[in-house]
VOBA-1610 file (N, C-alpha, C; in pm, whole numbers, padded with zeros to 5 digits, always signed):
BEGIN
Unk+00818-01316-02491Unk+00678-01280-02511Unk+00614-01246-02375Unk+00557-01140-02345Unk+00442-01077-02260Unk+00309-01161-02238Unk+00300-01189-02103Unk+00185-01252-02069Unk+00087-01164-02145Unk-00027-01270-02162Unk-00217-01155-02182Unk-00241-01102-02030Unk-00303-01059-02098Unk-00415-00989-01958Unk-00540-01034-01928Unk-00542-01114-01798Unk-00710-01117-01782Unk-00784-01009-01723Unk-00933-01002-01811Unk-01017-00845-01760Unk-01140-00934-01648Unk-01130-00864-01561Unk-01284-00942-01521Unk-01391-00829-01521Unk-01479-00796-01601Unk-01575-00755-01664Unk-01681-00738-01622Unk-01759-00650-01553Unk-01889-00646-01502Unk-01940-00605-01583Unk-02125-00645-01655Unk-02169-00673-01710Unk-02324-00621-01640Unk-02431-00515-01729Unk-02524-00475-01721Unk-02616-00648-01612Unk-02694-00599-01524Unk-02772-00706-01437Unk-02943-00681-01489Unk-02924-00576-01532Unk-03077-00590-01616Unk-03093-00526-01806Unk-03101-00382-01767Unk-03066-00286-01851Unk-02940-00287-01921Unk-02926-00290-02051Unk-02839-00340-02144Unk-02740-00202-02161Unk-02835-00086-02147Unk-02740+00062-02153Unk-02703+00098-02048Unk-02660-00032-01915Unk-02550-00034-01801Unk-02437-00037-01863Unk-02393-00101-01969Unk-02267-00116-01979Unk-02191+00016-01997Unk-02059-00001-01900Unk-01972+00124-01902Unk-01863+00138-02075Unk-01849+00240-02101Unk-01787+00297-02252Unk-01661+00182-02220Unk-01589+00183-02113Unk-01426+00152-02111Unk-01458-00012-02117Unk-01587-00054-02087Unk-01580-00247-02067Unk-01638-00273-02187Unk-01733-00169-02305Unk-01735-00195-02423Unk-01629-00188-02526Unk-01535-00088-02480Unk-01389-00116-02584Unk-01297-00220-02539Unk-01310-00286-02414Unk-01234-00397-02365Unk-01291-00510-02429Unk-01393-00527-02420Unk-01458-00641-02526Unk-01438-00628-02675Unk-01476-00570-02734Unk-01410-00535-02855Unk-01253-00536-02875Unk-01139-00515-02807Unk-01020-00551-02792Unk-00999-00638-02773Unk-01021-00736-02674Unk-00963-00871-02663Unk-00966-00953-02730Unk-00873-01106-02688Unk-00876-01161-02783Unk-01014-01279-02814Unk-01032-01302-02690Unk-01186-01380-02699Unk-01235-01375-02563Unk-01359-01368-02502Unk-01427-01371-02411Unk-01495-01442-02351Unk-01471-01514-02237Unk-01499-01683-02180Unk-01587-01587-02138Unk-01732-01595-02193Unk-01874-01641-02084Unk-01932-01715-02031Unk-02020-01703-01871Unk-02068-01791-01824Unk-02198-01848-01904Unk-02253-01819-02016Unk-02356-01859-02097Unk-02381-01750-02209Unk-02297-01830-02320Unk-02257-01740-02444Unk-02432-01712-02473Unk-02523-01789-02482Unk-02655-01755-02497Unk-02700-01580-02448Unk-02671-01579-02333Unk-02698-01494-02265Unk-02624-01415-02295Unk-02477-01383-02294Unk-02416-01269-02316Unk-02407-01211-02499Unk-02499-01294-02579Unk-02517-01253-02738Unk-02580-01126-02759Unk-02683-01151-02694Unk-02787-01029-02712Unk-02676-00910-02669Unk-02659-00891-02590Unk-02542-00801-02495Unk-02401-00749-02574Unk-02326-00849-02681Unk-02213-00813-02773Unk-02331-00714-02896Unk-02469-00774-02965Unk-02506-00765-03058Unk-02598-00640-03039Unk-02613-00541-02915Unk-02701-00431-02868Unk-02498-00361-02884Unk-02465-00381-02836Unk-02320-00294-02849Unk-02215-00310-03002Unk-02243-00401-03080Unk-02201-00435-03211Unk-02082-00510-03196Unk-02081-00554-03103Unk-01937-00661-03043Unk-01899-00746-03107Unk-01813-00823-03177Unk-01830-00951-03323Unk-01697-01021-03235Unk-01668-00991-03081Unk-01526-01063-03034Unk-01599-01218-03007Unk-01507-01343-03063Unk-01565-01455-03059Unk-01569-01477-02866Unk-01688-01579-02839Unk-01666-01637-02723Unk-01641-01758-02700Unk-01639-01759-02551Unk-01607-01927-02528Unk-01665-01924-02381Unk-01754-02052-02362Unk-01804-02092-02236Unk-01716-02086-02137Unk-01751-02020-01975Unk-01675-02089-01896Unk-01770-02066-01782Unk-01847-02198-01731Unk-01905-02193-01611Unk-01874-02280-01520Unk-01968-02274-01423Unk-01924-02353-01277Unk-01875-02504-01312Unk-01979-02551-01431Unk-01935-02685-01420Unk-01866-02710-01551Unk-01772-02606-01622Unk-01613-02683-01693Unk-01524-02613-01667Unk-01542-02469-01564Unk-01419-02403-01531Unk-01298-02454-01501Unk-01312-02573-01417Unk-01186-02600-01364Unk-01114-02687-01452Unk-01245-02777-01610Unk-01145-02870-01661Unk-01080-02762-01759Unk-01104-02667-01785Unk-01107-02555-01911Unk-00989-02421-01824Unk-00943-02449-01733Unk-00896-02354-01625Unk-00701-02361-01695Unk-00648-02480-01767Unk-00527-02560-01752Unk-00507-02442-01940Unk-00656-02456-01982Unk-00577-02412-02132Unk-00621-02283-02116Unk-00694-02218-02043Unk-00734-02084-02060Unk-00537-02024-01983Unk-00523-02043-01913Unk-00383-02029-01848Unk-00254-02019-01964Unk-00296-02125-01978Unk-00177-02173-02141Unk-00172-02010-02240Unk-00323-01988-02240Unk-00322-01891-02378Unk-00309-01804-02320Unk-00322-01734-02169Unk-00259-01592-02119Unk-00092-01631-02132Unk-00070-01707-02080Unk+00071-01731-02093Unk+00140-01709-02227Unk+00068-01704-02291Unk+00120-01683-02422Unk+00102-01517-02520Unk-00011-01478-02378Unk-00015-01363-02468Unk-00165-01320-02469Unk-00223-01404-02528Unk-00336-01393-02523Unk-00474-01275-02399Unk-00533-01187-02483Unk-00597-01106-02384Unk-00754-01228-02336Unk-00827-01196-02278Unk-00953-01284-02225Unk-01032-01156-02126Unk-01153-01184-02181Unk-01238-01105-02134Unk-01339-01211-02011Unk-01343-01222-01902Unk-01412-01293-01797Unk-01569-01187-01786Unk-01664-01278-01822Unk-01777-01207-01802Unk-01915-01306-01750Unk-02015-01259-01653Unk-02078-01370-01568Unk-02243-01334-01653Unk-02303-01389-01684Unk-02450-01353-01674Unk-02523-01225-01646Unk-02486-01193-01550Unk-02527-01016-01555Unk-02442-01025-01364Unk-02373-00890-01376Unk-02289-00832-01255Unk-02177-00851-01291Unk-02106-00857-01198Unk-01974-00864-01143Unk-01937-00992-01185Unk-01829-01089-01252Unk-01773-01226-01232Unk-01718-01221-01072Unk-01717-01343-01030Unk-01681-01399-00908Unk-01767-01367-00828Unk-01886-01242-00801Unk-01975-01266-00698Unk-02097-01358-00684Unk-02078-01461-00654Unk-02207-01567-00699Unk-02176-01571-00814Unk-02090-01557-00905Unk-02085-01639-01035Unk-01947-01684-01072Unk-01966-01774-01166Unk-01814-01852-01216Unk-01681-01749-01207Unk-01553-01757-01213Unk-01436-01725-01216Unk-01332-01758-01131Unk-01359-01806-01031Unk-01221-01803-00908Unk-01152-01865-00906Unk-01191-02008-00984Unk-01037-02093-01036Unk-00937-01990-01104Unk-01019-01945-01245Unk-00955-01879-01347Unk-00858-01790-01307Unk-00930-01644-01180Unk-00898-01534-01135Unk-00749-01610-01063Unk-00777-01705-00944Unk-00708-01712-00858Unk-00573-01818-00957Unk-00555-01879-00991Unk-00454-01969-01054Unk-00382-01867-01147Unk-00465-01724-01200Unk-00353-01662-01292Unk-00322-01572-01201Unk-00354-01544-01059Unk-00292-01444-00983Unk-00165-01532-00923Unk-00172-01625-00907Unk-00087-01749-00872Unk+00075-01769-00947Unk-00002-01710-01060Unk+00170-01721-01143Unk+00166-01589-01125Unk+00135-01488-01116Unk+00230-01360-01159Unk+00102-01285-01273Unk+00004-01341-01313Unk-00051-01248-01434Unk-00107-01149-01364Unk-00139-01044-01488Unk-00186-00945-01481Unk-00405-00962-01483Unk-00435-00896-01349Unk-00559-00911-01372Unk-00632-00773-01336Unk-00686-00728-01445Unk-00764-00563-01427Unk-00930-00533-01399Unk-00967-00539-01294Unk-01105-00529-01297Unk-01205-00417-01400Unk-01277-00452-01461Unk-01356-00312-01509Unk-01460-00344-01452Unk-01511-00207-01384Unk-01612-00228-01263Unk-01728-00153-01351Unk-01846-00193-01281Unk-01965-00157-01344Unk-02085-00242-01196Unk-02190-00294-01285Unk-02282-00326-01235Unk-02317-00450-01155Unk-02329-00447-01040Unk-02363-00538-00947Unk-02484-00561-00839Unk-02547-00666-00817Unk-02668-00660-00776Unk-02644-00645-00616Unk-02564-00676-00535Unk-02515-00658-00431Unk-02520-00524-00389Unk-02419-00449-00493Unk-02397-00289-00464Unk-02570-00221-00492Unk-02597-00264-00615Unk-02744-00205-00622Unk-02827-00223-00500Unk-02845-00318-00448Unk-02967-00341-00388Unk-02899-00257-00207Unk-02771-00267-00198Unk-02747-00197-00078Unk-02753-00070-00029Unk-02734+00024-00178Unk-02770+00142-00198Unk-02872+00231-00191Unk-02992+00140-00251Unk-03128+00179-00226Unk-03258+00114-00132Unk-03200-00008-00072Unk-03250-00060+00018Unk-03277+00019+00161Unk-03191+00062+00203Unk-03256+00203+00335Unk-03175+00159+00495Unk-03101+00026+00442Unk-03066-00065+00600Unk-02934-00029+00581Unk-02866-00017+00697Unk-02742+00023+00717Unk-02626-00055+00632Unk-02539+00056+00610Unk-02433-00013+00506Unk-02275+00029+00579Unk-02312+00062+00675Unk-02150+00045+00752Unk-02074-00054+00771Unk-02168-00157+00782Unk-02095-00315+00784Unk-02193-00378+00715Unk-02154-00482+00626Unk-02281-00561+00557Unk-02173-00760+00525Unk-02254-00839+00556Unk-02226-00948+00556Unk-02283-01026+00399Unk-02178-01046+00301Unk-02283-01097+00158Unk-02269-01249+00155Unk-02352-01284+00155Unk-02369-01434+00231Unk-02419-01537+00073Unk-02461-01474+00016Unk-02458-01508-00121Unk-02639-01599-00116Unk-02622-01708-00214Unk-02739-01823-00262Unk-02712-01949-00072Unk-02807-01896-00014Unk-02833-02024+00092Unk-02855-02158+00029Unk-02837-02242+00098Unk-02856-02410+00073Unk-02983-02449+00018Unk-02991-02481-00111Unk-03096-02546-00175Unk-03135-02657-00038Unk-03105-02731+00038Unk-03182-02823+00078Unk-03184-02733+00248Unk-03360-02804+00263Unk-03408-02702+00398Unk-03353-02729+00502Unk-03257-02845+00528Unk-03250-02835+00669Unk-03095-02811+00665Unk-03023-02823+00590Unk-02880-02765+00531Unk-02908-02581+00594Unk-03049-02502+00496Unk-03041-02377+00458Unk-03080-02351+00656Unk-03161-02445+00698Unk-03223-02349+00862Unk-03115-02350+00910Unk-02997-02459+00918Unk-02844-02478+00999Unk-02748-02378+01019Unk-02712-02349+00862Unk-02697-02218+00819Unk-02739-02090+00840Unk-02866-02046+00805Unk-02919-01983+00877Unk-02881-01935+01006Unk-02915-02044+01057Unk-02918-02031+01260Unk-02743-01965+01298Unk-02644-01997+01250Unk-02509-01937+01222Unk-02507-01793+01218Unk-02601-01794+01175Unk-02598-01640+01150Unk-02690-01494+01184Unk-02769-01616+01324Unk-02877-01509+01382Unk-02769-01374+01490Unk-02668-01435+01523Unk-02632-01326+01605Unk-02517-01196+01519Unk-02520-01225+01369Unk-02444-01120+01308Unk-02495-01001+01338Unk-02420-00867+01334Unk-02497-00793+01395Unk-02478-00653+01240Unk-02374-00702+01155Unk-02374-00621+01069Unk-02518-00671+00958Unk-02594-00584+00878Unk-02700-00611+00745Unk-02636-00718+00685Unk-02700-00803+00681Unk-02710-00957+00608Unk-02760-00954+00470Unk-02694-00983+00389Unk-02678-00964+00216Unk-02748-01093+00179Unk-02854-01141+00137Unk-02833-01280-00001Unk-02953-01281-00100Unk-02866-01372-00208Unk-02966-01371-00320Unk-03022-01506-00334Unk-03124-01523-00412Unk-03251-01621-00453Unk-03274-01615-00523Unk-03308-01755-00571Unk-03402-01741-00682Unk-03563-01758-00674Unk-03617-01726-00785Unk-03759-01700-00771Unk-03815-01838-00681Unk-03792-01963-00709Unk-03896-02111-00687Unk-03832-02105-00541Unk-03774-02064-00505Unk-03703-02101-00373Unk-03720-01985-00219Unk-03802-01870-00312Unk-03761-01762-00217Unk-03852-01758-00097Unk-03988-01822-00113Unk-04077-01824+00022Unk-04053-01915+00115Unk-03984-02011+00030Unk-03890-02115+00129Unk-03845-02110+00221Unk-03706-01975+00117Unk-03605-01914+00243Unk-03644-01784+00306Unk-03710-01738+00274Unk-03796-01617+00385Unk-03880-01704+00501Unk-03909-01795+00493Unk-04019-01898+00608Unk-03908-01923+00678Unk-03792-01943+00685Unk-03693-02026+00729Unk-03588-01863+00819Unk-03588-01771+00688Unk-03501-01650+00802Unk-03578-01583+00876Unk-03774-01565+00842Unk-03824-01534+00979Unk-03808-01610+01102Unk-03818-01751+01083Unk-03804-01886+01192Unk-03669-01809+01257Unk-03596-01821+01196Unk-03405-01785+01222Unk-03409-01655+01333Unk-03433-01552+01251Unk-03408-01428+01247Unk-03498-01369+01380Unk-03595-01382+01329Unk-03708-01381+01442Unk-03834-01279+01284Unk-03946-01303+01338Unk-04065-01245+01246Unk-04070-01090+01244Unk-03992-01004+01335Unk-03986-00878+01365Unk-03931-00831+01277Unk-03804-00857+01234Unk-03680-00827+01203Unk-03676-00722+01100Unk-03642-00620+01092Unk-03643-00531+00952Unk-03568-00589+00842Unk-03605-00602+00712Unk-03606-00627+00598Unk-03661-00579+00457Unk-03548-00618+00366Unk-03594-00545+00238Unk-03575-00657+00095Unk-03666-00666-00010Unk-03661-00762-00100Unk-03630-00669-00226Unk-03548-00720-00300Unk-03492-00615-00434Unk-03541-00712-00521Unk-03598-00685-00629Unk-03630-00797-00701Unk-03641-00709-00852Unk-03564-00765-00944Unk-03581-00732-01100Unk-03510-00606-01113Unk-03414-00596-01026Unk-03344-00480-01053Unk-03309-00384-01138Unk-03303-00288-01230Unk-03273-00213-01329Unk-03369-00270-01455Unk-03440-00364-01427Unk-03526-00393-01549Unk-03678-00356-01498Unk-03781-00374-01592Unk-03917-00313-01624Unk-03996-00313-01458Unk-03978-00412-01404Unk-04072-00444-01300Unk-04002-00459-01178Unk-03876-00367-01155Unk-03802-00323-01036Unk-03864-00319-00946Unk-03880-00393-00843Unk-03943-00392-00699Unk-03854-00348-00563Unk-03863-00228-00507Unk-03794-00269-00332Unk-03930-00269-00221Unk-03966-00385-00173Unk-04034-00423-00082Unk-03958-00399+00074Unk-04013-00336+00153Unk-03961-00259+00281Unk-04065-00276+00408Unk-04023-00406+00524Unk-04067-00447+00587Unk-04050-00515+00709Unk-04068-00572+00805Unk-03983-00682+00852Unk-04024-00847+00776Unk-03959-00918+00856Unk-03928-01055+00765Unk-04130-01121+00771Unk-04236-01120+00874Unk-04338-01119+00840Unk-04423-01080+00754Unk-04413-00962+00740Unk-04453-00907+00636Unk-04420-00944+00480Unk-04318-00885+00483Unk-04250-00955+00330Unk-04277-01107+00316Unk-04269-01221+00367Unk-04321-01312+00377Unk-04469-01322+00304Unk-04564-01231+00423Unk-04709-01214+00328Unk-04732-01176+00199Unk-04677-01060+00177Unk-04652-01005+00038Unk-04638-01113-00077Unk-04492-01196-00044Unk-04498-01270-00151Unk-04612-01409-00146Unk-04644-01413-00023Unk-04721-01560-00053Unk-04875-01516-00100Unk-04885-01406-00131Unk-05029-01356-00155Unk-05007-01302-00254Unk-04896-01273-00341Unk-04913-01223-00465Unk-04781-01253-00574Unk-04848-01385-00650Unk-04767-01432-00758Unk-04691-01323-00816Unk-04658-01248-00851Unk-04621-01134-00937Unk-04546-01132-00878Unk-04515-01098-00717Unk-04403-01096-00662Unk-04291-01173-00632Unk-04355-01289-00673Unk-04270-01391-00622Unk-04183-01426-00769Unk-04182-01369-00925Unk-04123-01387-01015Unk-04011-01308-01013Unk-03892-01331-01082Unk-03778-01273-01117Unk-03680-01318-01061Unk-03602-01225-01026Unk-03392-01280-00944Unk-03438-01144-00813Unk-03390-01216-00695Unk-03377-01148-00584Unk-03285-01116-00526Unk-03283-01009-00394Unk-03165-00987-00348Unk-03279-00939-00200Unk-03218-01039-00137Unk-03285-01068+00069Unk-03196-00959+00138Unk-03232-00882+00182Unk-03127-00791+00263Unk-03220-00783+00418Unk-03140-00827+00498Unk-03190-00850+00670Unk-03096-00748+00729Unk-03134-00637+00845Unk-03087-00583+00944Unk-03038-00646+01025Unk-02888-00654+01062Unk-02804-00726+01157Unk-02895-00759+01306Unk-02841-00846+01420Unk-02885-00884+01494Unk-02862-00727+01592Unk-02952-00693+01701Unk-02892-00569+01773Unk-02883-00635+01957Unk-02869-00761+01945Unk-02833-00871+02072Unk-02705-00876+02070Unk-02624-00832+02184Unk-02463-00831+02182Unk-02486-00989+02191Unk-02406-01082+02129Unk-02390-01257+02209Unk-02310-01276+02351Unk-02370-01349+02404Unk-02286-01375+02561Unk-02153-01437+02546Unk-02165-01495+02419Unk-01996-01522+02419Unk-01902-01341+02403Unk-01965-01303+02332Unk-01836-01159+02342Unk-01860-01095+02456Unk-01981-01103+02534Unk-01966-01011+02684Unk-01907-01085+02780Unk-01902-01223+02777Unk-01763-01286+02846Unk-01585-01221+02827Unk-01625-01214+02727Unk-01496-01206+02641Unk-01435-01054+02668Unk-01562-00979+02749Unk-01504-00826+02703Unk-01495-00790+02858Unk-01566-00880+02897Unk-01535-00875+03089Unk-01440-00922+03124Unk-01399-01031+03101Unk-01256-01088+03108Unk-01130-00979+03068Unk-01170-00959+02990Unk-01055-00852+02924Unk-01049-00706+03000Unk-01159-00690+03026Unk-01182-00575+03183Unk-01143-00596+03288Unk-01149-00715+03336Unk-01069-00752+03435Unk-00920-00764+03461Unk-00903-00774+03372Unk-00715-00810+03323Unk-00725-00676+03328Unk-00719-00591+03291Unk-00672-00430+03277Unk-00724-00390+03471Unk-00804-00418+03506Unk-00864-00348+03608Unk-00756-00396+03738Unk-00746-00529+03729Unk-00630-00595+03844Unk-00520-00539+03814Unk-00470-00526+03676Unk-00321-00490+03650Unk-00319-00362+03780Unk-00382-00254+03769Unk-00378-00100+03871Unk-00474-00141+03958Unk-00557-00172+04009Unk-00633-00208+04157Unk-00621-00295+04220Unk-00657-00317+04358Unk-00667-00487+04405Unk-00784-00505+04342Unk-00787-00632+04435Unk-00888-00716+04341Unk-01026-00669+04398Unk-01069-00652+04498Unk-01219-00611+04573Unk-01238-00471+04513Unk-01133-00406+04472Unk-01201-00250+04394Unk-01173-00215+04272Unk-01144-00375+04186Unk-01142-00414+04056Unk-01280-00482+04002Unk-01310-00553+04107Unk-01437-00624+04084Unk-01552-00533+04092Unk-01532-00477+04212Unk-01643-00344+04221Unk-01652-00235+04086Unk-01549-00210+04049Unk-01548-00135+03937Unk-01676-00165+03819Unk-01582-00282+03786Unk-01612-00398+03693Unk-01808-00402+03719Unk-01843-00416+03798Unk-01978-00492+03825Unk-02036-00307+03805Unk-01982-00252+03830Unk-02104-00101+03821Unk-02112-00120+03691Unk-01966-00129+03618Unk-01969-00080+03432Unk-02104-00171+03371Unk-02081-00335+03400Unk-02096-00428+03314Unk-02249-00443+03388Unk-02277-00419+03515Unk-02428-00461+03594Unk-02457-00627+03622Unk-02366-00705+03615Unk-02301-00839+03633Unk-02285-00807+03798Unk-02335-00940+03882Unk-02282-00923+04046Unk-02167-00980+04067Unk-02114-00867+04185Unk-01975-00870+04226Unk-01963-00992+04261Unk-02022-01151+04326Unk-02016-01241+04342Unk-01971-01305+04236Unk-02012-01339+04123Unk-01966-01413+03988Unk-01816-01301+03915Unk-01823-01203+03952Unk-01726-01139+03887Unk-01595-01170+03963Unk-01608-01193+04164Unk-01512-01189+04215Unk-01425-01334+04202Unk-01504-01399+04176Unk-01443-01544+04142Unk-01423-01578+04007Unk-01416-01482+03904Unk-01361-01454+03781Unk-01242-01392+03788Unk-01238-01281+03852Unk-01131-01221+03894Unk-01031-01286+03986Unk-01058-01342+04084Unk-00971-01466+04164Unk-00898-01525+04070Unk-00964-01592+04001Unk-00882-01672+03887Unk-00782-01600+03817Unk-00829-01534+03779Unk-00700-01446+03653Unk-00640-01373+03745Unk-00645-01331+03872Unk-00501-01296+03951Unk-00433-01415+04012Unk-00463-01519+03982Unk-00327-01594+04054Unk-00279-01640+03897Unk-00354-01664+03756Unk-00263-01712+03669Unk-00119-01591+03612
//
C-alpha cells in the first residue's frame, strides 16, 4: 500500500473568493482535513460546497494528535492541513505534522495561495530585497523590548504580526527599539471591508493608532525598514579581513596605509591590528 499525501493548503486571509480552483478540488478530494479551528474553516467548505469531514489540529493537540495523523498517511490516507486564514506553518499550527512526515519519506505538496506576509510586503512600498519575518513578538513587555533590542541593527525590512489588544504596546516598544524616525507601514484587515495601509515612520503610526479606535481593531501586519547603521562588529570584521588580503602582497606600513584611506580608521589603531595578524 502507497503512503497518503499530505497537502498544506493556503487558505483565503480575508475574502472567501481567494481561494485558488486547484486547493478547492484538493479539499473536496481528500480524505479529511485537520483544521486549525473547524469553526472557522465551516463557513469557508460551505461558501465553496465542500461536505469533506474535518478534524481539529492546533497548537495545543498537534503534537498529542501528530502519532495518529502519521498512522493514517501511512496507510494511505490523503489530509488536507489548513490554518485559519494563510499559509499553514507561517505563524500557524503544522510543523510537528509537516516535519515528522517529511521525516519518514512522505509525500508533502504545497498548494499556494494566500498569505498575509506576502500581501502586506507587496503593497507596503519598503524594500523587499531582503525581508526578516519575525512573526507574533513576546506577549510579555520586557521579554518583547529584549527581543526587540536583537534586532535594532537588522538591516534587511523587518516583517511582524499582532494582534489588535497588543499592538500600541508593541509599536511603543519598536519606536523605543528602533528609534521614533524609522520608516514604517501598518497592514491591517487585509483583503476584507476595512483594508488599511498606514505609511509612516514608527511615531507617527504610533499616533494614528492611539488617537483613533477604529484603527486599532482587526489582525495586523508591522512592517519596519531595516537598520541603515553598518554594526561595529561587521566593520571589525571586514577590516580584519582587509588586512589579511592587504599584508598577504604589501608590507605592512603600505598595507596599513592602504587600509586607513579605504576604511578612514587611523593608521595608528590599524598598525597594531596589522602587527598582530602578521606575526600569527
Amino acid at each position: 500500500m502507497s503512503k497518503g499525501v499530505l497537502y498544506v493548503v493556503a487558505t483565503p486571509i480575508g475574502n472567501l473568493d481567494d481561494l485558488t480552483p486547484r486547493a478547492v478540488e484538493i479539499l473536496k478530494q481528500v480524505d479529511f482535513i485537520a483544521a486549525e479551528d473547524t469553526r472557522h474553516t465551516r463557513p469557508l467548505l460551505r461558501h465553496y460546497a465542500i461536505d469533506t469531514p474535518m478534524r481539529s489540529l492546533h497548537q495545543f493537540n498537534e503534537r498529542a494528535k501528530m502519532e495518529t495523523l502519521l498512522a493514517e498517511l501511512d496507510q494511505g490516507s490523503s489530509i488536507a492541513l489548513v490554518s485559519d486564514a494563510g499559509t499553514p506553518l507561517i505563524s500557524d499550527p503544522g510543523f510537528p505534522l509537516v516535519r515528522g512526515y517529511a521525516a519518514v519519506g512522505g509525500e508533502i505538496v504545497p498548494i499556494p495561495g494566500a498569505s498575509a506576509l506576502a500581501c502586506a510586503l507587496s503593497a507596503a512600498g519598503l524594500p523587499t530585497d531582503r525581508f526578516l519575518f519575525a512573526g507574533f513578538p513576546p506577549r510579555s513587555r520586557s521579554q518583547r523590548q529584549k527581543w526587540l533590542q536583537d534586532l535594532t541593527t537588522e538591516r534587511a525590512t523587518l516583517v511582524f504580526y499582532e494582534a489588535s489588544h497588543r499592538v500600541v504596546e508593541s509599536l511603543e516598544d519598536m519606536s523605543a527599539s528602533f528609534g521614533s524616525e524609522r520608516d514604517a507601514v501598518i497592514a491591517r484587515e487585509m483583503t476584507k471591508t476595512y483594508e488599511t495601509f498606514l505609511r509612516g515612520n514608527l511615531e507617527s503610526l504610533l499616533q494614528i493608532l492611539q488617537q483613533d479606535e477604529d484603527q486599532r481593531k482587526g489582525e495586523f501586519v508591522i512592517l519596519i525598514e531595516g537598520s541603515t547603521v553598518v554594526s561595529q562588529t561587521r566593520v571589525e570584521v571586514d577590516v580584519e579581513q582587509m588586512l589579511i588580503t592587504l599584508l598577504a602582497e604589501l608590507p605592512l606600513k603600505q598595507a596599513v596605509s592602504l587600509a586607513s584611506k579605504v576604511t578612514g580608521i587611523k593608521k595608528n589603531k590599524l598598525y597594531n591590528q596589522a602587527l598582530e595578524l602578521s606575526r600569527t
